[in-house]
CHARMM-style PDB file with segment names, atoms N, HN, CA, C and O in Angstrom:
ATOM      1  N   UNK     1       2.213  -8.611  17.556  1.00  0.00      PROA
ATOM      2  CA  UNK     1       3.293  -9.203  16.797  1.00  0.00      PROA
ATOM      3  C   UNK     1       4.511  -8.302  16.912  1.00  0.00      PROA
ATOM      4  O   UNK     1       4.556  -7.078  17.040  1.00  0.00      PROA
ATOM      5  N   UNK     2       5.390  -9.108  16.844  1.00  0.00      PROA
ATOM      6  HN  UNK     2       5.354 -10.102  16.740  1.00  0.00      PROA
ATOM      7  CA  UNK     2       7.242  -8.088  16.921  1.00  0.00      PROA
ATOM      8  C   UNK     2       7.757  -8.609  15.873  1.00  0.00      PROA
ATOM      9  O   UNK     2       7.540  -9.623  15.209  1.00  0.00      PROA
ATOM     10  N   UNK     3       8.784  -7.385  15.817  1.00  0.00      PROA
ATOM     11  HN  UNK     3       8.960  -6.562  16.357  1.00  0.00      PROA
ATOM     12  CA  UNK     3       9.466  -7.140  14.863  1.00  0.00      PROA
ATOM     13  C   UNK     3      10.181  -8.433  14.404  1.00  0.00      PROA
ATOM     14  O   UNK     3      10.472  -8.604  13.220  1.00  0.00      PROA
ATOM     15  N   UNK     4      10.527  -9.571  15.618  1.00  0.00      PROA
ATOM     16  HN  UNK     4      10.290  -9.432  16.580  1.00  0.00      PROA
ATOM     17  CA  UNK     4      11.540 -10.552  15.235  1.00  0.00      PROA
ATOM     18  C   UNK     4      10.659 -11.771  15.594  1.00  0.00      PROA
ATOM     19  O   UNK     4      11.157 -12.748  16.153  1.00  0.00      PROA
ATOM     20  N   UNK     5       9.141 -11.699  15.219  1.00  0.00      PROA
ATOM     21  HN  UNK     5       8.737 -10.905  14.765  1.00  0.00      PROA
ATOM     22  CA  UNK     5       7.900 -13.007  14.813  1.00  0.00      PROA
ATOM     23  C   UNK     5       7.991 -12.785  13.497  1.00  0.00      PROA
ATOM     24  O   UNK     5       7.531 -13.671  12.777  1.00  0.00      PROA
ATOM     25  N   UNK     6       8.547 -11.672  12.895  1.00  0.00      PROA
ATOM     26  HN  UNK     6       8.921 -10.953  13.480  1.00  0.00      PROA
ATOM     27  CA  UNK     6       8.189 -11.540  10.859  1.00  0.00      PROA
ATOM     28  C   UNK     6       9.678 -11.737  10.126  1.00  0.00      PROA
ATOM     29  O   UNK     6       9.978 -11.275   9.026  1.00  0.00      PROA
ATOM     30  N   UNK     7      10.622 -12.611  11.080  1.00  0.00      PROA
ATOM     31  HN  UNK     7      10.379 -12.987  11.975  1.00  0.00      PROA
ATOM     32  CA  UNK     7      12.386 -12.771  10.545  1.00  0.00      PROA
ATOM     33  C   UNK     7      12.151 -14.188  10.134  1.00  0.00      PROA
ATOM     34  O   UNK     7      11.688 -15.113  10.801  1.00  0.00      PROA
ATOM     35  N   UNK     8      12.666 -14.156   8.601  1.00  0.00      PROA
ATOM     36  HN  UNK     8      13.042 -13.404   8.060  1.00  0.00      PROA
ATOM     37  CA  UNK     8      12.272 -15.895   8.406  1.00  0.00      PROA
ATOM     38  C   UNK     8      13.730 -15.854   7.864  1.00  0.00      PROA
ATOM     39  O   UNK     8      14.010 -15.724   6.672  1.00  0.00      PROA
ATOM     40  N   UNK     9      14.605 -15.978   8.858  1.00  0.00      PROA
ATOM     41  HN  UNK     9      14.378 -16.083   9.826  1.00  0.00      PROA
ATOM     42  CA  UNK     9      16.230 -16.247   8.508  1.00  0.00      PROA
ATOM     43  C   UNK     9      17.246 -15.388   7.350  1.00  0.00      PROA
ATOM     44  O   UNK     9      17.437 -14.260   7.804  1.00  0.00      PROA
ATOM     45  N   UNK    10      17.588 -15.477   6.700  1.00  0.00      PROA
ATOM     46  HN  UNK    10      17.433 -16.393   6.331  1.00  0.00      PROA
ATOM     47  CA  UNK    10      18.434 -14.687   5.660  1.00  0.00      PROA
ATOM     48  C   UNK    10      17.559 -15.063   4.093  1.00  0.00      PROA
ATOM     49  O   UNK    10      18.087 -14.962   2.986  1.00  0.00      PROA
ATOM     50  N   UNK    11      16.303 -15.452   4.316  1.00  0.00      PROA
ATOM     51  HN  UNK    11      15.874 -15.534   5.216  1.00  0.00      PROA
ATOM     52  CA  UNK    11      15.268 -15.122   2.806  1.00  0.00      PROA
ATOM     53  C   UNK    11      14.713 -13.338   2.766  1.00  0.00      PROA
ATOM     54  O   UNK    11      14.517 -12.380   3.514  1.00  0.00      PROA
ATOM     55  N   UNK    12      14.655 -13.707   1.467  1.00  0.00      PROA
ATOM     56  HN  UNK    12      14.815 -14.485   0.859  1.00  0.00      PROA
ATOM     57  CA  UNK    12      14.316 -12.153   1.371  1.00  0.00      PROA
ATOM     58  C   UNK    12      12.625 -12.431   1.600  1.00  0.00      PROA
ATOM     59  O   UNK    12      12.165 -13.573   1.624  1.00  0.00      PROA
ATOM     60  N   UNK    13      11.960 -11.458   1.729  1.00  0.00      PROA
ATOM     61  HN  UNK    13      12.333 -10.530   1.710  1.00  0.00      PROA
ATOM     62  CA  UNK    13      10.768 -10.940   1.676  1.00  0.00      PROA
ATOM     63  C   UNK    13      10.498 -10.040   0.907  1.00  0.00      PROA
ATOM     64  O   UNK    13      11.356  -9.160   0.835  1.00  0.00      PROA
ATOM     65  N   UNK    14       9.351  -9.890   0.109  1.00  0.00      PROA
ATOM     66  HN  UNK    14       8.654 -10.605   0.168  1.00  0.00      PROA
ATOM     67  CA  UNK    14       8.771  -9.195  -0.630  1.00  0.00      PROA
ATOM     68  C   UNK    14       7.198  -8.727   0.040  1.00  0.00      PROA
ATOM     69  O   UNK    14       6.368  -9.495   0.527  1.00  0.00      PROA
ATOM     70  N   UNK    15       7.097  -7.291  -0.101  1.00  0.00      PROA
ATOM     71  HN  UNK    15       7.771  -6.667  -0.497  1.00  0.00      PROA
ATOM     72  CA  UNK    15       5.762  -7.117   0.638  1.00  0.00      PROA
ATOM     73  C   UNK    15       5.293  -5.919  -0.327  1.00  0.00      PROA
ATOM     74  O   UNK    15       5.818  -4.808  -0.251  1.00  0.00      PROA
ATOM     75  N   UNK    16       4.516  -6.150  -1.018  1.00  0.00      PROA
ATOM     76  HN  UNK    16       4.090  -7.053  -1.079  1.00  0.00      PROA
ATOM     77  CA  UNK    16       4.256  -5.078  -2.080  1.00  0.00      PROA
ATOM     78  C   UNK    16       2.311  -4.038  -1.387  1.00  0.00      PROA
ATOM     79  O   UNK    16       1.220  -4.577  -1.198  1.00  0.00      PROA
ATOM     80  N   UNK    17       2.576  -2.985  -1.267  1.00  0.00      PROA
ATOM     81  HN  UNK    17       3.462  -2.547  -1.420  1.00  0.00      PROA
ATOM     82  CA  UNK    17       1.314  -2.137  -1.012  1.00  0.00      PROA
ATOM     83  C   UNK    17       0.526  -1.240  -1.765  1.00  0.00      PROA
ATOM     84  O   UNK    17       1.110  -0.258  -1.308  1.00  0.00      PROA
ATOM     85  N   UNK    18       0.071  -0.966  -2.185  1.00  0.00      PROA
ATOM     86  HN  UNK    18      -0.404  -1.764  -2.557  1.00  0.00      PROA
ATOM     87  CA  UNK    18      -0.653  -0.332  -3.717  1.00  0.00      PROA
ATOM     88  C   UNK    18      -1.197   0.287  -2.294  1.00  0.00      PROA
ATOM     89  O   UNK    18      -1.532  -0.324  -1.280  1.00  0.00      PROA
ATOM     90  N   UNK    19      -1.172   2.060  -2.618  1.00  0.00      PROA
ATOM     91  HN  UNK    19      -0.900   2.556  -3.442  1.00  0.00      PROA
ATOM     92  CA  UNK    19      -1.632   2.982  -1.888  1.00  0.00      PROA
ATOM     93  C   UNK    19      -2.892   3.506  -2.845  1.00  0.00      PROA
ATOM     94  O   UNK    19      -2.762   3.421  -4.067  1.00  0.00      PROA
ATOM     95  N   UNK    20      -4.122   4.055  -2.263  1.00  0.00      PROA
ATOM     96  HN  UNK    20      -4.228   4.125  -1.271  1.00  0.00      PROA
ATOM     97  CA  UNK    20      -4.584   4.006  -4.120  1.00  0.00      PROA
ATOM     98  C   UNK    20      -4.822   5.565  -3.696  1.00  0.00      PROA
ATOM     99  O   UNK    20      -4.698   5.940  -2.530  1.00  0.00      PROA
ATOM    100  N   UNK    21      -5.188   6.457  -4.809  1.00  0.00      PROA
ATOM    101  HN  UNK    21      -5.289   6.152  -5.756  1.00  0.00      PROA
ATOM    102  CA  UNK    21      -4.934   7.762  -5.289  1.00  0.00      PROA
ATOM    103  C   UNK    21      -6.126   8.762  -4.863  1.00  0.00      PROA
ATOM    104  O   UNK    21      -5.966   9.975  -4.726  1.00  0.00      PROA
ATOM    105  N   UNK    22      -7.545   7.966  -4.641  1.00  0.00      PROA
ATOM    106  HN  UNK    22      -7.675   6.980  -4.752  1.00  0.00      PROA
ATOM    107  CA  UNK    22      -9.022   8.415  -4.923  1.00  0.00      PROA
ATOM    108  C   UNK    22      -9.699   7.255  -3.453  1.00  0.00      PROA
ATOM    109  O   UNK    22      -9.131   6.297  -2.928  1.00  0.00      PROA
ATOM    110  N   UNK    23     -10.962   7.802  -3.180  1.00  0.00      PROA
ATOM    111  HN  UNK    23     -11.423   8.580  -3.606  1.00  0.00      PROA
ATOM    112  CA  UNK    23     -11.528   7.327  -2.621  1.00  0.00      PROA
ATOM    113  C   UNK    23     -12.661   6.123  -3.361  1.00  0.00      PROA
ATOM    114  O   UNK    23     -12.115   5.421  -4.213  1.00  0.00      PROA
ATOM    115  N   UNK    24     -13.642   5.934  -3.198  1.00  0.00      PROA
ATOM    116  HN  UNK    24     -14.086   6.504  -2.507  1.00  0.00      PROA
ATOM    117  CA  UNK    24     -14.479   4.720  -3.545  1.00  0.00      PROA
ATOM    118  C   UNK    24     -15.532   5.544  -4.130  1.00  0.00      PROA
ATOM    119  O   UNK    24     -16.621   4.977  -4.045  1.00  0.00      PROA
ATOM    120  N   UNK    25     -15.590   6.799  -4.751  1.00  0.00      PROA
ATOM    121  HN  UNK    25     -14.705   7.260  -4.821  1.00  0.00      PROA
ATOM    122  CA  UNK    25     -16.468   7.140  -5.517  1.00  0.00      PROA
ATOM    123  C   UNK    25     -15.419   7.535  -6.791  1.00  0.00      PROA
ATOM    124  O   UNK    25     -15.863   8.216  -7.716  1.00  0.00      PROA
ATOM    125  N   UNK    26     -14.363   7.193  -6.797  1.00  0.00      PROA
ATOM    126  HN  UNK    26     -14.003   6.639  -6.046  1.00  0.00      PROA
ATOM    127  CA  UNK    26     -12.939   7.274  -8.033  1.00  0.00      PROA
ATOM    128  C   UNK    26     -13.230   9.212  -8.311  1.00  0.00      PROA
ATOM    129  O   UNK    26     -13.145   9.674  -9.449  1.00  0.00      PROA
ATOM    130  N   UNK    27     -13.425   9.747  -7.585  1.00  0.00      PROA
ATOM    131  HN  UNK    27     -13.493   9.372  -6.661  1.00  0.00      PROA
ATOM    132  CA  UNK    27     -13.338  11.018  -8.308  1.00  0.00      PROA
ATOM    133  C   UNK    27     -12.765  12.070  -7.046  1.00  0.00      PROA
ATOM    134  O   UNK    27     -12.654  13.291  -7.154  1.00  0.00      PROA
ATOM    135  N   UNK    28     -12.563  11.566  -6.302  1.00  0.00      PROA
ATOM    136  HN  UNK    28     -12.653  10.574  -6.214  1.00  0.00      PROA
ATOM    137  CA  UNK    28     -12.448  12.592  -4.812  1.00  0.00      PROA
ATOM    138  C   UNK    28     -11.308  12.333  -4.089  1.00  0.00      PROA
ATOM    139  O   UNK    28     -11.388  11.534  -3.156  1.00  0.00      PROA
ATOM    140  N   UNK    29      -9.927  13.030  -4.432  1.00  0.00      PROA
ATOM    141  HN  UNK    29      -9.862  13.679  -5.190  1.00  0.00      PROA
ATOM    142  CA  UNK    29      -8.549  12.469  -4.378  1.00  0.00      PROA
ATOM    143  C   UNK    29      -8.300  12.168  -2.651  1.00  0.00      PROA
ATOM    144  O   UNK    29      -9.136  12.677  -1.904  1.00  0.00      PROA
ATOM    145  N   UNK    30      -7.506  11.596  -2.207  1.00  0.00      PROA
ATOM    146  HN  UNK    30      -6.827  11.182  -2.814  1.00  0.00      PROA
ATOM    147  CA  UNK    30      -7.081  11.016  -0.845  1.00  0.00      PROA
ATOM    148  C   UNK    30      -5.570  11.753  -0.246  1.00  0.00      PROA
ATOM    149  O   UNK    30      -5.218  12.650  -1.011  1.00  0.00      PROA
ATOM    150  N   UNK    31      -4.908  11.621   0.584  1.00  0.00      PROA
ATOM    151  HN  UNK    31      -5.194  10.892   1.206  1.00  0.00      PROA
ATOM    152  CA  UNK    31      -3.825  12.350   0.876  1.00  0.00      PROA
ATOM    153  C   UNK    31      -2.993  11.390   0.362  1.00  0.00      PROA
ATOM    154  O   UNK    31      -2.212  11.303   1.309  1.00  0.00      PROA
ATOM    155  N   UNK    32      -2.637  10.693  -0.360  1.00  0.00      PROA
ATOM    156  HN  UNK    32      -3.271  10.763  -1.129  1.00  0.00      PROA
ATOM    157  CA  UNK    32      -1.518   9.630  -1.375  1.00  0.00      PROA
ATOM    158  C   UNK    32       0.001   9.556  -0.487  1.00  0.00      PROA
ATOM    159  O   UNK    32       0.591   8.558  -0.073  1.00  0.00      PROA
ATOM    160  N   UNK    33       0.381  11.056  -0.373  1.00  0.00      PROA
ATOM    161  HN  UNK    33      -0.099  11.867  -0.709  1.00  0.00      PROA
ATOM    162  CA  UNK    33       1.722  11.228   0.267  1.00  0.00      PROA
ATOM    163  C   UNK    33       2.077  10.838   1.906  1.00  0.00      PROA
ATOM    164  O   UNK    33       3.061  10.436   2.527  1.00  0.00      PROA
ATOM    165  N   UNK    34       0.242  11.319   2.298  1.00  0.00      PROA
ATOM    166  HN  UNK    34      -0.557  11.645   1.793  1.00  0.00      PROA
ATOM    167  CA  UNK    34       0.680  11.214   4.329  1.00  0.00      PROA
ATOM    168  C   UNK    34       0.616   8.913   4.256  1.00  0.00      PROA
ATOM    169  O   UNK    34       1.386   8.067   4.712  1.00  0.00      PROA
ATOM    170  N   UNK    35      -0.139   8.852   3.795  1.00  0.00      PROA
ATOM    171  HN  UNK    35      -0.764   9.539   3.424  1.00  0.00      PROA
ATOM    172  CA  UNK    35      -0.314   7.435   3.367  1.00  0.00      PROA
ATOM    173  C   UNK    35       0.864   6.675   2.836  1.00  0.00      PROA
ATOM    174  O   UNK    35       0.680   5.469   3.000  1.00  0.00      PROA
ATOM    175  N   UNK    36       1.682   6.869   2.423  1.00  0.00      PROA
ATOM    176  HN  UNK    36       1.832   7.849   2.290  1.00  0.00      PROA
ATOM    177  CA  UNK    36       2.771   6.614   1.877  1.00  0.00      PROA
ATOM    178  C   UNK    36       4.062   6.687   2.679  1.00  0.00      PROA
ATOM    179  O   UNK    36       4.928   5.832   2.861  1.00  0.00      PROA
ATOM    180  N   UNK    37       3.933   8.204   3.200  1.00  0.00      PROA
ATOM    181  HN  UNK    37       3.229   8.899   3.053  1.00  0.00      PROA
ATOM    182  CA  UNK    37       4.857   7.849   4.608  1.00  0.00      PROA
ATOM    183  C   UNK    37       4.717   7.281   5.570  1.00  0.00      PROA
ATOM    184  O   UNK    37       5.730   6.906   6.160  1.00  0.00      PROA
ATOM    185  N   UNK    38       3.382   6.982   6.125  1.00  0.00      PROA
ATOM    186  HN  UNK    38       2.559   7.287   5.645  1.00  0.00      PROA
ATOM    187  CA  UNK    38       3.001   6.241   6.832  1.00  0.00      PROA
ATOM    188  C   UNK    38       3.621   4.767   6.628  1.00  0.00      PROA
ATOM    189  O   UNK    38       4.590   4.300   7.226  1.00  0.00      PROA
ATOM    190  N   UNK    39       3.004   4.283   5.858  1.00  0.00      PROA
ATOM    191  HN  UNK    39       2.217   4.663   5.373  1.00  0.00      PROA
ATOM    192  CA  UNK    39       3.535   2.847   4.849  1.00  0.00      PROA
ATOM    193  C   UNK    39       4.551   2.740   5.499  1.00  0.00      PROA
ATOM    194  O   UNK    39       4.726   2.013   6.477  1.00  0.00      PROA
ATOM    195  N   UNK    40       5.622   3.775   4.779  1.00  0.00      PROA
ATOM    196  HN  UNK    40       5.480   4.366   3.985  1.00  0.00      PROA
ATOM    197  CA  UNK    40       7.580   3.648   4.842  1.00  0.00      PROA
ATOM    198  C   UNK    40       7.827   3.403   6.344  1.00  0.00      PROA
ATOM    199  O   UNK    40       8.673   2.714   6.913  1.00  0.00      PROA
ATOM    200  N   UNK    41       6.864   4.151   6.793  1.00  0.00      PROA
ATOM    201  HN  UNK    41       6.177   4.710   6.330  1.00  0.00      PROA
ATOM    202  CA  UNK    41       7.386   4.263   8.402  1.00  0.00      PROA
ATOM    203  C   UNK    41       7.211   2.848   9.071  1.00  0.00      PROA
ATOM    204  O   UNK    41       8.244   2.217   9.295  1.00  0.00      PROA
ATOM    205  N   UNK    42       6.487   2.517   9.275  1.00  0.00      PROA
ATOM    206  HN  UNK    42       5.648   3.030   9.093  1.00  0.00      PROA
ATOM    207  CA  UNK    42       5.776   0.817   9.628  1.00  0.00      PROA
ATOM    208  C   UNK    42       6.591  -0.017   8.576  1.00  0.00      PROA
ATOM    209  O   UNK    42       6.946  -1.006   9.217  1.00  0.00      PROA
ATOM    210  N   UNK    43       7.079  -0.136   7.282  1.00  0.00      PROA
ATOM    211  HN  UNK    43       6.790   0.668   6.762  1.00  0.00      PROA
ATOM    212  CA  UNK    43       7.055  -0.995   6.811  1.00  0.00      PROA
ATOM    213  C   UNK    43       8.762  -1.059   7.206  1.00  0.00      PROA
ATOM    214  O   UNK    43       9.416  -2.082   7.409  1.00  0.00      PROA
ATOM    215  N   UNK    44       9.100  -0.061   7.233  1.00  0.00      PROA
ATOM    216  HN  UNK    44       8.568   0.770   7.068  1.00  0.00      PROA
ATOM    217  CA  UNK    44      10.730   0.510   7.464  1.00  0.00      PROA
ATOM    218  C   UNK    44      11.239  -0.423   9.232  1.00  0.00      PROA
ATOM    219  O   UNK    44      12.256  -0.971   9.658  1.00  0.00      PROA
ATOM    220  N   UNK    45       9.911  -0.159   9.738  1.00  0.00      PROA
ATOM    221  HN  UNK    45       9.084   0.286   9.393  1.00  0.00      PROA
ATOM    222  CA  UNK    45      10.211  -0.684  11.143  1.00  0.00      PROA
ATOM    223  C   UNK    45       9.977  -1.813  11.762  1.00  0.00      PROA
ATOM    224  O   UNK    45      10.504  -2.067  12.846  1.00  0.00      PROA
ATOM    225  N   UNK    46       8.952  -2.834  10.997  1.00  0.00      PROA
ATOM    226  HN  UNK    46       8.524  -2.628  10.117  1.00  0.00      PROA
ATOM    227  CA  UNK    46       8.894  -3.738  11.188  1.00  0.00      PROA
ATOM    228  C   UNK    46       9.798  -4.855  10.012  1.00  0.00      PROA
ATOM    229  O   UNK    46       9.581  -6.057  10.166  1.00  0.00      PROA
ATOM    230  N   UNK    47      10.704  -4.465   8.965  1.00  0.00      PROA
ATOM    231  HN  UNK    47      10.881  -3.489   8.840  1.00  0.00      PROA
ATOM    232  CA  UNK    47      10.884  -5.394   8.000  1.00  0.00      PROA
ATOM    233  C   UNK    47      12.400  -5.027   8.023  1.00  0.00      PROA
ATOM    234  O   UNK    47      13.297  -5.767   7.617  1.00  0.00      PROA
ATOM    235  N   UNK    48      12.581  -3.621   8.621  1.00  0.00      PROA
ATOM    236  HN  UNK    48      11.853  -3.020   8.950  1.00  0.00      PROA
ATOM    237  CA  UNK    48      13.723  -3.052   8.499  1.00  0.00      PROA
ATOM    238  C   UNK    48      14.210  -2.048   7.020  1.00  0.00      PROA
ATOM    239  O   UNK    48      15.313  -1.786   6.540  1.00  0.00      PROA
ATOM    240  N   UNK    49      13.073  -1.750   6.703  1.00  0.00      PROA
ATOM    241  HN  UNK    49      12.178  -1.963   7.093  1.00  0.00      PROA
ATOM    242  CA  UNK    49      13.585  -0.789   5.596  1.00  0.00      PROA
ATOM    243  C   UNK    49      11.928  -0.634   4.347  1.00  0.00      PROA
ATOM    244  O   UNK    49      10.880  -1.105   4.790  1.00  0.00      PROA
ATOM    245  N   UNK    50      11.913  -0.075   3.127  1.00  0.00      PROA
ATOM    246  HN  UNK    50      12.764   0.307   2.768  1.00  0.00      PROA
ATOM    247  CA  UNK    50      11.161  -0.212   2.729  1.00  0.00      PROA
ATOM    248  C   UNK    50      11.180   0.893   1.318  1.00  0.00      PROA
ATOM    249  O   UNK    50      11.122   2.108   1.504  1.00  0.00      PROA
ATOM    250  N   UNK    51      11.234   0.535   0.475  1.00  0.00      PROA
ATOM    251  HN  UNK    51      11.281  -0.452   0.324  1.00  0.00      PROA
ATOM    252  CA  UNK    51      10.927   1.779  -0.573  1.00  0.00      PROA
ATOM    253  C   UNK    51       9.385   2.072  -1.513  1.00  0.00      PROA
ATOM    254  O   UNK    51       8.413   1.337  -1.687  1.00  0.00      PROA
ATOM    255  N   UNK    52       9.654   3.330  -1.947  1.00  0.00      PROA
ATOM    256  HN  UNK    52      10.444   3.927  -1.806  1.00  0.00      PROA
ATOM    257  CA  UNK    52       8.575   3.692  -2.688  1.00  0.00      PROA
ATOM    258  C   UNK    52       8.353   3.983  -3.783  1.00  0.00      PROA
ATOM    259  O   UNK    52       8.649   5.158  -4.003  1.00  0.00      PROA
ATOM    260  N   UNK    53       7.867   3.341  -4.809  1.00  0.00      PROA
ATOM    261  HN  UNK    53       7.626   2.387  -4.630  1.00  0.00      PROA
ATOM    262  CA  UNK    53       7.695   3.535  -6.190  1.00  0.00      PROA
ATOM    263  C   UNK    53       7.181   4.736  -7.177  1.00  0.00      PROA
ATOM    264  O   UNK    53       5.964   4.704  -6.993  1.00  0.00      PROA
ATOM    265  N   UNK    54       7.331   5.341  -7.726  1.00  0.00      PROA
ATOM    266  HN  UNK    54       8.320   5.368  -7.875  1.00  0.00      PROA
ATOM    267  CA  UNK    54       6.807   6.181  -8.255  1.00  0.00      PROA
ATOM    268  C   UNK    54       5.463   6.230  -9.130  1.00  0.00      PROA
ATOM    269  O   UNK    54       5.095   5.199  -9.692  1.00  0.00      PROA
ATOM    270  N   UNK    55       4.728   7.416  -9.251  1.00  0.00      PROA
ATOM    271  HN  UNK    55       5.027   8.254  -8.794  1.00  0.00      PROA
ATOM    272  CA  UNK    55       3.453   6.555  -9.717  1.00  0.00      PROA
ATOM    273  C   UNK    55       2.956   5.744 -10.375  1.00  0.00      PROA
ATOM    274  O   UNK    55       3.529   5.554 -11.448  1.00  0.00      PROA
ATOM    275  N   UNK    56       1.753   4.923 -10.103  1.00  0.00      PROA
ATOM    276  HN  UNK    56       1.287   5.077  -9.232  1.00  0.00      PROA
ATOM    277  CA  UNK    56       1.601   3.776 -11.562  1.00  0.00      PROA
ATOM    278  C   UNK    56       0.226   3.698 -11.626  1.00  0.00      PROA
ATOM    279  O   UNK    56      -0.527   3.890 -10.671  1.00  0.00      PROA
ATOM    280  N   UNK    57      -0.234   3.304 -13.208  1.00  0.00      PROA
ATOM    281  HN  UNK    57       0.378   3.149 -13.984  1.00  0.00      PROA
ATOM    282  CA  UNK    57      -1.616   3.608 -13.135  1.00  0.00      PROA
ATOM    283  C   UNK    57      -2.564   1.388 -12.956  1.00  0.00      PROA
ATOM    284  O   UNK    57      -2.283   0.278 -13.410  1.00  0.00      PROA
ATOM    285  N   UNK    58      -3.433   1.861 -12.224  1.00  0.00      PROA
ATOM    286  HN  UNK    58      -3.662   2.763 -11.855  1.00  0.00      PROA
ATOM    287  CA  UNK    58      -4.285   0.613 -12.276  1.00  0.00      PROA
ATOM    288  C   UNK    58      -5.853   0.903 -11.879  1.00  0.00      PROA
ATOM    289  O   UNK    58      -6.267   2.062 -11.910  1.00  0.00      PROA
ATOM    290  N   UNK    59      -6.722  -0.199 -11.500  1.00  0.00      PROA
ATOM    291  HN  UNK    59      -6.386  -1.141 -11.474  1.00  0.00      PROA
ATOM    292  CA  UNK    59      -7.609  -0.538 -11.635  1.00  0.00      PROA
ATOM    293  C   UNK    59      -7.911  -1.385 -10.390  1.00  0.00      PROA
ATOM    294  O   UNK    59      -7.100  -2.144  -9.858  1.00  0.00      PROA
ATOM    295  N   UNK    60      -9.284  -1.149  -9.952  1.00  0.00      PROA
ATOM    296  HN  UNK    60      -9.943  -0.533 -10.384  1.00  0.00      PROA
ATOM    297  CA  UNK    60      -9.610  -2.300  -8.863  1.00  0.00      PROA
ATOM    298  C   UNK    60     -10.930  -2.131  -8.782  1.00  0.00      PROA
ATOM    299  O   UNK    60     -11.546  -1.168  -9.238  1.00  0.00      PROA
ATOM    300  N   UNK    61     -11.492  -3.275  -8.069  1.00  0.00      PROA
ATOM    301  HN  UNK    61     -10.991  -4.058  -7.699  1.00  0.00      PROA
ATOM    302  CA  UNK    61     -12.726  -3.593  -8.520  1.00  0.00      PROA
ATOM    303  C   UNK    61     -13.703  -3.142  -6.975  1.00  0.00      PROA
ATOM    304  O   UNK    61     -13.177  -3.955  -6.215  1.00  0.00      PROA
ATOM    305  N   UNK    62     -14.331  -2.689  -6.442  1.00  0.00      PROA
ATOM    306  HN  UNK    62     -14.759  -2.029  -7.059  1.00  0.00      PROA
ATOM    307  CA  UNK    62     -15.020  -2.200  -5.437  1.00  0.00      PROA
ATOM    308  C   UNK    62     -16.807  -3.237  -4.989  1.00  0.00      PROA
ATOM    309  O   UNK    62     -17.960  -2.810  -5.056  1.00  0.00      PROA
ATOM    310  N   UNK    63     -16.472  -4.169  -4.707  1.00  0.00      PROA
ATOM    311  HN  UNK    63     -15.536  -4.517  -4.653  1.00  0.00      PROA
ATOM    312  CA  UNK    63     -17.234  -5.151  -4.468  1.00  0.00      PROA
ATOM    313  C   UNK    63     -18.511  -4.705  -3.599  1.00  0.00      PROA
ATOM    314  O   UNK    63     -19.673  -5.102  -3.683  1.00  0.00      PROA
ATOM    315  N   UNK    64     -17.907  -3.717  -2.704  1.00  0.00      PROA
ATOM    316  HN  UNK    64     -16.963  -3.395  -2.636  1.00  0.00      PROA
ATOM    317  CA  UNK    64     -19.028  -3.111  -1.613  1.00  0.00      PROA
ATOM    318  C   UNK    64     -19.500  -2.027  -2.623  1.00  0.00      PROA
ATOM    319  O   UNK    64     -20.722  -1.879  -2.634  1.00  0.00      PROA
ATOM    320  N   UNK    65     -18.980  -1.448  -3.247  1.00  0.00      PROA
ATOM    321  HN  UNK    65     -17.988  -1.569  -3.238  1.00  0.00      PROA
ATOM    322  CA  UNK    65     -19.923  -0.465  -4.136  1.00  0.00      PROA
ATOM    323  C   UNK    65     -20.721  -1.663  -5.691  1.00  0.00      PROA
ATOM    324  O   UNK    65     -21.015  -1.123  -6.757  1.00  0.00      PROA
ATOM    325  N   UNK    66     -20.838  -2.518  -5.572  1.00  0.00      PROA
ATOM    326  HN  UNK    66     -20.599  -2.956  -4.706  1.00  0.00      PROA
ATOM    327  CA  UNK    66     -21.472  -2.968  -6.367  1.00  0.00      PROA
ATOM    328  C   UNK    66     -20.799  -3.572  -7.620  1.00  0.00      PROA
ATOM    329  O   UNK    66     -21.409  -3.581  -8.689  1.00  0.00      PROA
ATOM    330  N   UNK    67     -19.324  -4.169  -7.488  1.00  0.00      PROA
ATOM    331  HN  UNK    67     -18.828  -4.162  -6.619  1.00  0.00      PROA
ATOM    332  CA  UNK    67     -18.533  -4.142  -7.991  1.00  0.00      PROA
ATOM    333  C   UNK    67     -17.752  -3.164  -9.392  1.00  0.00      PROA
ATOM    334  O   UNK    67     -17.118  -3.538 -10.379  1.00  0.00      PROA
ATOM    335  N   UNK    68     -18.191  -1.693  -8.865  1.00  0.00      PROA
ATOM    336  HN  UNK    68     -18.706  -1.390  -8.063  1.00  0.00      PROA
ATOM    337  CA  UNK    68     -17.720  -0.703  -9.681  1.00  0.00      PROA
ATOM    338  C   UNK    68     -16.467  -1.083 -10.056  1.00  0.00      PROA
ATOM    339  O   UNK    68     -15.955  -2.006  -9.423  1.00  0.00      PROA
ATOM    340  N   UNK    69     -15.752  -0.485 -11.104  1.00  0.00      PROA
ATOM    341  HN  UNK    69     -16.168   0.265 -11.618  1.00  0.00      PROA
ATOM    342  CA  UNK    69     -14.182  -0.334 -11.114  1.00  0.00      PROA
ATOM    343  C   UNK    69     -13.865   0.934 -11.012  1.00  0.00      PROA
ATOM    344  O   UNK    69     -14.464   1.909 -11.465  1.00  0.00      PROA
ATOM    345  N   UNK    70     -12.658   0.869 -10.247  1.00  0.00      PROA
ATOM    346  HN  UNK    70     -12.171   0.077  -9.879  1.00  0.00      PROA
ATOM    347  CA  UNK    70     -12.385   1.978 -10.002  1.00  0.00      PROA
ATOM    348  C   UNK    70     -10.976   2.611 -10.288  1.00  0.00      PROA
ATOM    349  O   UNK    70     -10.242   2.524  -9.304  1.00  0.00      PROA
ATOM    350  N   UNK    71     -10.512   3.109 -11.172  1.00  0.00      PROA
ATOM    351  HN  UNK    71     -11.108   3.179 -11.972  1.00  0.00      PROA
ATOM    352  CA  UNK    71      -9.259   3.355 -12.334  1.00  0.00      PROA
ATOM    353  C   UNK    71      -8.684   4.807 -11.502  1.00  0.00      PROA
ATOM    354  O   UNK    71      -9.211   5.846 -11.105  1.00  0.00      PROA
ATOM    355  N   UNK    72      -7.423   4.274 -11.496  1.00  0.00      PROA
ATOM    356  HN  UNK    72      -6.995   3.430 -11.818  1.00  0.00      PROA
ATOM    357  CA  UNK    72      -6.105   5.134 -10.759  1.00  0.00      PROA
ATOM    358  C   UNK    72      -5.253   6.092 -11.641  1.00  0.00      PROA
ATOM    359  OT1 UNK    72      -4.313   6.715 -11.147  1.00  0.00      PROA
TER     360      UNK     72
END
């Protein structure tokens, strides 16, 4: 896919990414930041730009672990 298959004219787009903080045992932190630039970088280059939110807390549900939850 290219950059100008994801142009749907002068509408905006919204593309929201929840990076999450911990791995799938919720206790064993992840690199949050290299992940994040990563994101910006790709999201920056295929959409043309992209920002990053500051932290926020949530929840998700881990279906392959047995549907644990797993809190951010």
């Amino acid at each position: 896919m290219e950059a100008s298959d994801l142009q749907v004219g002068r509408k905006a787009v919204l593309v929201v990414l929840f990076v999450p903080s911990v791995e799938r045992d919720g206790v064993t932190a992840i690199n949050q930041d290299y992940w994040v630039g990563e994101a910006l970088e790709t999201l920056g280059r295929l959409f043309g730009g992209a920002t990053a939110f500051p932290r926020a807390r949530g929840a998700w549900r881990d279906d392959e672990m047995g549907g644990v939850l797993v809190k951010e």
